[in-house]
C-alpha positions as CSV (number, residue, x, y, z in Angstrom):
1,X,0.0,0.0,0.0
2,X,1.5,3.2,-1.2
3,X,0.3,6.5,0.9
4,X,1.3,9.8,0.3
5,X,-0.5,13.2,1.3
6,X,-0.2,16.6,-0.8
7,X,-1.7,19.7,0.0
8,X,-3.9,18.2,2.9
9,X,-5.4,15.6,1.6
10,X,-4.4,11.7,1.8
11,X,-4.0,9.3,-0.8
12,X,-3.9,5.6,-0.9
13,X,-2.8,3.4,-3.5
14,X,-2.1,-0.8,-4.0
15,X,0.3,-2.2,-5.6
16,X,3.5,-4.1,-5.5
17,X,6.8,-3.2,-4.1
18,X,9.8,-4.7,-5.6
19,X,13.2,-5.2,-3.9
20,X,15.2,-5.5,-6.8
21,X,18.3,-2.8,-7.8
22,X,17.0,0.4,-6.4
23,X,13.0,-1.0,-5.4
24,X,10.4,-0.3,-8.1
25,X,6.4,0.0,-7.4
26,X,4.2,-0.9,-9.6
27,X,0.3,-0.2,-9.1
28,X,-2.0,-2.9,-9.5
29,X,-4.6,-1.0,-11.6
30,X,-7.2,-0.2,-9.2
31,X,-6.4,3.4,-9.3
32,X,-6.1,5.9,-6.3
33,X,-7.7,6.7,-3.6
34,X,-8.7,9.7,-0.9
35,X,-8.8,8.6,2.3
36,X,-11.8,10.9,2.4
37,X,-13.2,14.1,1.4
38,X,-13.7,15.7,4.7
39,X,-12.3,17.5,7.4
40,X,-9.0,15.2,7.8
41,X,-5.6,15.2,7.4
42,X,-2.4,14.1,7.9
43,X,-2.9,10.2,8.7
44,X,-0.6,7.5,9.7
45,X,-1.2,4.0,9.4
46,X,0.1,0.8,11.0
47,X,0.3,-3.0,11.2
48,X,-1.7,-5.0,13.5
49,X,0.6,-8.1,13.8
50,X,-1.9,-9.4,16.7
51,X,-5.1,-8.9,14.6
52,X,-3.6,-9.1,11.7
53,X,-4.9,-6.0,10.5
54,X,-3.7,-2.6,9.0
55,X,-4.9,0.3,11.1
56,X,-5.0,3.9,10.3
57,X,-5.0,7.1,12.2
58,X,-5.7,11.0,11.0
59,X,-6.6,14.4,12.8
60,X,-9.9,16.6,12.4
61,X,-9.9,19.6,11.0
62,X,-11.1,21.4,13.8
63,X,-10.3,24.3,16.4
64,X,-7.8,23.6,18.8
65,X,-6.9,19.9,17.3
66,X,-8.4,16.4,17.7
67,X,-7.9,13.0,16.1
68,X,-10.4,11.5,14.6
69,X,-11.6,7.7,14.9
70,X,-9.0,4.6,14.5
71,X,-9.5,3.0,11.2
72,X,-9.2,-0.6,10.3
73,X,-8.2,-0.9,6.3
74,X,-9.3,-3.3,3.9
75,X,-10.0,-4.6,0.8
76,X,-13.2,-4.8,-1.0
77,X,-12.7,-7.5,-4.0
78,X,-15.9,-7.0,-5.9
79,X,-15.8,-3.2,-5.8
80,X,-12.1,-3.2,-6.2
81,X,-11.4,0.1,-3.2
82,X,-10.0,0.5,-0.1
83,X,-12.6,0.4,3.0
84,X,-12.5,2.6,5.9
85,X,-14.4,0.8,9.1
86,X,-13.7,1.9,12.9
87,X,-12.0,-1.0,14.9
88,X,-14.2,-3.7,17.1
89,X,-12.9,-2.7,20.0
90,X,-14.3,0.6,20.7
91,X,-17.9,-1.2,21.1
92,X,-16.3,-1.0,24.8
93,X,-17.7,2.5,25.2
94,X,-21.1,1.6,24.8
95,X,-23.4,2.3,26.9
96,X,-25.0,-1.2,28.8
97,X,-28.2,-0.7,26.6
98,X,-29.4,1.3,23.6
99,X,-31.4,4.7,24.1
100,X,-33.0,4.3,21.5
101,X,-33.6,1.0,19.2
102,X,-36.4,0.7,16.3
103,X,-37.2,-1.7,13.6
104,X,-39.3,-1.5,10.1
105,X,-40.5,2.1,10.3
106,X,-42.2,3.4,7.3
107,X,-41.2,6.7,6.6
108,X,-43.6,8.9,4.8
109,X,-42.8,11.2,2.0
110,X,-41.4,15.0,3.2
111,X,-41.3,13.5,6.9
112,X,-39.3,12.7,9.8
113,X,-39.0,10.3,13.0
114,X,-37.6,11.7,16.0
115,X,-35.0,9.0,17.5
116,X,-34.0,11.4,20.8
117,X,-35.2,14.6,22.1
118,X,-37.7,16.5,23.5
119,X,-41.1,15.1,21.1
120,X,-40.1,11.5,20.1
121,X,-42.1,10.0,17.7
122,X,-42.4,7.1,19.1
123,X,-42.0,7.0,23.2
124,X,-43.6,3.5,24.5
125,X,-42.4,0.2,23.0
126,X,-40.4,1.6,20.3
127,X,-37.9,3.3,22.9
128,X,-35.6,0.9,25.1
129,X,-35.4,3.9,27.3
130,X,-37.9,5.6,27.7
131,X,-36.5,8.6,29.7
132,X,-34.2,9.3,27.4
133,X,-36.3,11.6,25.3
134,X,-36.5,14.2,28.0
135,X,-32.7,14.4,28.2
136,X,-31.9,15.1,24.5
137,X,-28.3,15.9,25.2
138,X,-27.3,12.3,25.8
139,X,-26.9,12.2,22.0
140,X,-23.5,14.3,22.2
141,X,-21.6,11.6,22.6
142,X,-23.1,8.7,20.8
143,X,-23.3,6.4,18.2
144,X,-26.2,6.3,15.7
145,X,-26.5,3.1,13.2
146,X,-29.1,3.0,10.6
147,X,-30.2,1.0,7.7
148,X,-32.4,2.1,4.8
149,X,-34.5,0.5,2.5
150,X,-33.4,1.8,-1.4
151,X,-36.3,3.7,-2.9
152,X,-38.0,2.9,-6.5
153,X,-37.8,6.7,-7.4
154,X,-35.0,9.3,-6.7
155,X,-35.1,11.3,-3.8
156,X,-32.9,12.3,-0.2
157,X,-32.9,10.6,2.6
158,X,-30.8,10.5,5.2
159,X,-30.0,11.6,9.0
160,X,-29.9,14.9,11.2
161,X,-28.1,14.9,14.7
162,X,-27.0,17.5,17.1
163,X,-30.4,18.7,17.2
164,X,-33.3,20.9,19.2
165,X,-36.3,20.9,19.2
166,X,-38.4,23.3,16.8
167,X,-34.8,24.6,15.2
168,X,-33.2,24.4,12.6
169,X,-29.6,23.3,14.0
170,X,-27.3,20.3,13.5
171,X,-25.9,18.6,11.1
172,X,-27.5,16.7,8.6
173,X,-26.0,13.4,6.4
174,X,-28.0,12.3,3.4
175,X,-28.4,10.3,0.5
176,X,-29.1,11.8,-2.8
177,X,-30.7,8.1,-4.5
178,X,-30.8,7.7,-8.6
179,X,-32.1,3.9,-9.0
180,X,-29.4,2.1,-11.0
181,X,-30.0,1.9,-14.9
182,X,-31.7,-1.7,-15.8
183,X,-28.8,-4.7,-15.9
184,X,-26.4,-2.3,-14.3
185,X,-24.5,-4.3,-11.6
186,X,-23.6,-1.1,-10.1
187,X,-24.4,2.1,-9.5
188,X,-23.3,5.7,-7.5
189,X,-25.4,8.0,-5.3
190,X,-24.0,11.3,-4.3
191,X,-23.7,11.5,-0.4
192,X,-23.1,14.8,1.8
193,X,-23.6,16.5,5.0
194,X,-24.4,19.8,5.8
195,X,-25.8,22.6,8.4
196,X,-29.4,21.5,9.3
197,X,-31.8,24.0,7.5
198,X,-29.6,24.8,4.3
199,X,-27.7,23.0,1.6
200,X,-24.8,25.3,0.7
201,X,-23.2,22.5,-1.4
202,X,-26.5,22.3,-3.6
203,X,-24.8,24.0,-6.7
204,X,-21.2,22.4,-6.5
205,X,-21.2,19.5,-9.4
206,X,-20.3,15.7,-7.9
207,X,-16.7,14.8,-6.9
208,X,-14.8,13.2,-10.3
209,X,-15.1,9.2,-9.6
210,X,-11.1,9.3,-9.1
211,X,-8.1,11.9,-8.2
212,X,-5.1,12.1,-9.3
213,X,-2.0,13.4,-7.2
214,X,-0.5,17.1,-7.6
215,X,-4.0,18.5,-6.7
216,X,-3.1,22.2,-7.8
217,X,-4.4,24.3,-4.5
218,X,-3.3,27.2,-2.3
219,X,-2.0,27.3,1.3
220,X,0.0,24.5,1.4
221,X,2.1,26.0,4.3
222,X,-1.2,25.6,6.6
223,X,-0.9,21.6,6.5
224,X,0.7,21.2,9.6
225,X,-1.7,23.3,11.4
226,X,-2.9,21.4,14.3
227,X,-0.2,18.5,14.3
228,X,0.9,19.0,17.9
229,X,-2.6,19.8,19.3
230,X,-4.5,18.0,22.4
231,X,-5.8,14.8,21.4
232,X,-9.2,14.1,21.6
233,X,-11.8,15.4,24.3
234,X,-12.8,12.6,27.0
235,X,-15.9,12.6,25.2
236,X,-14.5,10.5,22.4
237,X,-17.2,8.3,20.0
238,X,-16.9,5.1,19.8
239,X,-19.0,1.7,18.5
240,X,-19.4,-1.0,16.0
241,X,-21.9,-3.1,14.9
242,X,-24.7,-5.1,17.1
243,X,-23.4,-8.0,17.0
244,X,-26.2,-9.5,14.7
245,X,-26.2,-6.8,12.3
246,X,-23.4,-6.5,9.3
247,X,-22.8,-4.2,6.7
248,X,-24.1,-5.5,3.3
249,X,-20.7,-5.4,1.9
250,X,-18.6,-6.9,4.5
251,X,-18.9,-10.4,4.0
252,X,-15.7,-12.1,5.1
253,X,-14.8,-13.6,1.6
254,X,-15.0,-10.1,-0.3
255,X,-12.2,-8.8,2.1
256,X,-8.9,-8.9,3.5
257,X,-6.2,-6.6,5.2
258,X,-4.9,-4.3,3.3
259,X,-1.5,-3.1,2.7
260,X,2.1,-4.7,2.9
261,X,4.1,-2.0,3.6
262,X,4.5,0.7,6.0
263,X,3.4,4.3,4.8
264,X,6.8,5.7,6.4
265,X,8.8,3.7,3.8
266,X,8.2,5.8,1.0
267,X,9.5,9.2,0.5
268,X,7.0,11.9,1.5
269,X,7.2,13.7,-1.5
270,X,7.5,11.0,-3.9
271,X,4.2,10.4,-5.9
272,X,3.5,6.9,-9.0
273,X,4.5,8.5,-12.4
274,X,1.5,7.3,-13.9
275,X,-0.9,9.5,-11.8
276,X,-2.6,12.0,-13.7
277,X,-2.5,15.5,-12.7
278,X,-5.6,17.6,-12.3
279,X,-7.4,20.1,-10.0
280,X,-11.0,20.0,-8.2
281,X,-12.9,22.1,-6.0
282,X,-13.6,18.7,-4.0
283,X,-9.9,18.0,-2.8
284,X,-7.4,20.3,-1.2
285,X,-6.8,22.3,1.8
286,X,-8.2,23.2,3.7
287,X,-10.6,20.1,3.6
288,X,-14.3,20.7,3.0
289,X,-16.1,21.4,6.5
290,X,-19.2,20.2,5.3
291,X,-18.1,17.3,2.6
292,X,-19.6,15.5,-0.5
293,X,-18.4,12.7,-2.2
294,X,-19.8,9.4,-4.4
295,X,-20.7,6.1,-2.8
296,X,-20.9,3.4,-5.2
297,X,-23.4,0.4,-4.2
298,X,-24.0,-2.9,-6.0
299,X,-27.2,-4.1,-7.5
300,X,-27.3,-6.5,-4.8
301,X,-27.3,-4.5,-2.2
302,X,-30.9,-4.7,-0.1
303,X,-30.5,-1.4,1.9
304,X,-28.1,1.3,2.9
305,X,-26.4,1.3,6.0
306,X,-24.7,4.4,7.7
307,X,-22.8,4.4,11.1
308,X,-22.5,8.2,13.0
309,X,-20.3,8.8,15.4
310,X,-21.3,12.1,17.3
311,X,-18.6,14.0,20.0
312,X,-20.2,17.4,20.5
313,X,-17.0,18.5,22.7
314,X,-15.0,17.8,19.4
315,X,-17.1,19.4,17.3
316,X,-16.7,16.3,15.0
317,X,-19.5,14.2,13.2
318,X,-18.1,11.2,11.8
319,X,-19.6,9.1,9.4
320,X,-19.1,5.6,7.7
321,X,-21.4,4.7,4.5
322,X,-21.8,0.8,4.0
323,X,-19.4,-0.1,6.3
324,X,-16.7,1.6,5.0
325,X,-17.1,2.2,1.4
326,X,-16.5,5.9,2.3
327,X,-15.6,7.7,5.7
328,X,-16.7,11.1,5.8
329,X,-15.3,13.6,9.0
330,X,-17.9,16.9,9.1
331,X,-17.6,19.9,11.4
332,X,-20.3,20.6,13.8
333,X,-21.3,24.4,13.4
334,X,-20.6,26.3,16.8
335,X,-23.0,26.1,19.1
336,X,-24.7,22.7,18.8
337,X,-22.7,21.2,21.3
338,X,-25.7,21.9,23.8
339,X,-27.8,19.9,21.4
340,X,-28.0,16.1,21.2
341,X,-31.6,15.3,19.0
342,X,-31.4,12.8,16.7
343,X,-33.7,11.9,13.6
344,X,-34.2,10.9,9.9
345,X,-35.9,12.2,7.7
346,X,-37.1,11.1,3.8
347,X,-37.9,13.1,1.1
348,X,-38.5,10.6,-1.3
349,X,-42.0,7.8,-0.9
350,X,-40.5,4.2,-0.3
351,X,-38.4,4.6,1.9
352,X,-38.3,2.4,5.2
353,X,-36.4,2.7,8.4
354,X,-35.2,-1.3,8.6
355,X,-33.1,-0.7,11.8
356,X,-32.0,2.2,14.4
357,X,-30.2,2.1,17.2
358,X,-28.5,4.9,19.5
359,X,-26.0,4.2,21.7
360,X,-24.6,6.4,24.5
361,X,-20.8,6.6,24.6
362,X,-18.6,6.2,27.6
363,X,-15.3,8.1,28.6
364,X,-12.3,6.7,26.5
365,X,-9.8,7.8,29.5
366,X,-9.1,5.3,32.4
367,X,-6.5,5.9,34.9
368,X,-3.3,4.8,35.4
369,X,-4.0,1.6,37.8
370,X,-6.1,0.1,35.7
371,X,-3.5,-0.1,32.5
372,X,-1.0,-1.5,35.1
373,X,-3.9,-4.1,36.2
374,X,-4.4,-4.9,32.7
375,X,-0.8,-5.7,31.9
376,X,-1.0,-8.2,34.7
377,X,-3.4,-9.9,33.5
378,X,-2.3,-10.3,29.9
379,X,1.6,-11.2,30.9
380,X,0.1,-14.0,33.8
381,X,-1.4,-15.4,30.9
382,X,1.8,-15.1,28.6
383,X,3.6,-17.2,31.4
384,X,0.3,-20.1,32.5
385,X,0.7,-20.2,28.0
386,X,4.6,-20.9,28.5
């Protein structure tokens, strides 16, 4: 795996290194990669030996510095890309039960269900806890996984967190569905986020399907802004899957690890010769606060799944599309850090809400006595092994 990052933004690319004379690498014609389109930057990545996994780390693009979610890299081999999907083991901050959980909800054309705050839609059976609709701001640190049905007819559809009641504030990720041409095996759908109540983006064309390096931008002396800021607030996001639900994609035979080599290996400023060159709006710094981007999906593909990870106190909303197909980092606007509501919404008829489910997140720090008591542990086990 050959990584490289020019002008704040992060590129990925596979291929083969070759030890002989002076190394050679060769690229194995799936093309290249952005890590992603959003607010994020400067990423390093590294092997797993114990899980056997490659696992990559980048900052948000936010006031005073955070880093954004750990992400576990691999390799679609039907849609021939590089998948982004948080690690298993932050299901740890979970919460001991849902606040919210719902299954097969029609939604109805130009409408919306409220998941948390102040006027739920649906308070008795529908709601594992019920109290948690009078305490909205339990969704500012919290994990939000949905799955769609695909509509017959274009439309939006999507999600809105960070939210009060009766305004319009937050930060809204949706869907903008085209039903795939007849005998197409696959298909795109524009995705994007933005400020709840407007569409800003509404008039800038679709990302290209691919990006070369040498993306021609100003401000490149800004990229290290933020590299020795605090890490992330206590209030860190953090989740997975239930443990009976799975992406549609992420079926263990259409994946593996990804990459061989380390990113460090390569020279920074070092880039494949056959890259094109070319310059978009989409790419470059600084990265887009409230992104857009194409997420292809297959024909076979029954509904659309979309994971949110939500840390007010970091300003961040971070979003994975069909378990990893794209990762998306989006800015919360100022302010909506008192604000935890959480809802979908549909603007398109067809469209049903298979599965929710909200999860309150814990504190990612614990002290020190605990790491020593874990240590223990694992090396008493190392030696009763031995």
């Amino acid at each position: 795996m050959y990584k490289w990052s020019h002008d704040g933004v992060d590129y990925l690319q596979l291929g083969n290194w070759s030890d002989a004379a002076n190394g050679s690498w060769i690229p194995d014609g799936a093309g290249t990669s952005v890590v992603e389109r959003g607010s994020f930057y400067a990423s390093k990545d590294f092997w797993d030996p114990v899980g056997g996994r490659r696992i990559l780390w980048g900052w948000a693009v936010v006031a005073g510095g955070v880093q954004a979610l750990p992400r576990v890299v691999t390799w679609h081999v039907t849609l021939r890309q590089l998948m982004y999907a948080p690690p298993k083991e932050l299901d740890q901050l979970r919460g001991p039960s849902p606040l919210v959980e719902l299954h097969g909800v029609p939604l109805s054309t130009n409408g919306s269900v409220t998941l948390l705050g102040l006027n739920p839609s649906f308070v008795n059976s529908s709601f594992v806890n019920n109290s948690s609709f009078v305490n909205p701001s339990m969704g500012n640190a919290s994990e939000l996984v949905v799955r769609f049905s695909l509509p017959p007819t274009p439309g939006r559809f999507g999600v809105r967190v960070l939210q009060a009641s009766g305004q319009s504030v937050g930060v809204e990720l949706h869907v903008d569905f085209v039903p795939p041409k007849p005998n197409s095996s696959r298909f795109s759908v524009e995705i994007g986020s933005m400020p709840c109540g407007s569409d800003p983006l509404a008039s800038v064309p679709p990302p290209p399907a691919s990006v070369g390096a040498g993306i021609e931008t100003a401000g490149r002396s800004q990229v290290a802004t933020g590299r020795r800021a605090s890490r992330r607030s206590s209030t860190r996001p953090a989740g997975s899957h239930p443990a009976d639900s799975h992406p549609a994609d992420s079926h263990p035979a259409d994946s593996h690890p990804a990459g061989l080599h380390p990113a460090d290996s390569y020279p920074a400023d070092s880039h494949p010769a056959d890259l094109p060159r070319a310059a978009t709006s989409h790419v470059g710094w600084p990265p887009q606060p409230f992104p857009r981007d194409s997420l292809t999906l297959l024909r076979s593909d029954a509904a659309l799944e979309l994971r949110v990870f939500v840390d007010a106190a970091a300003a961040t909303v971070e979003s994975f599309w069909m378990g990893g197909r794209v990762a998306m980092t989006t800015v919360a606007p100022a302010g909506d850090s008192a604000r935890g509501g959480v809802e979908v919404f549909s603007d398109v008829e067809g469209v049903r809400l298979l599965d929710a489910v909200v999860w309150p997140l814990g504190d990612i720090w614990v002290t020190p006595q605990t790491v020593v008591a874990r240590a223990t542990e694992k090396e008493a086990g190392f030696n009763h092994q031995e």
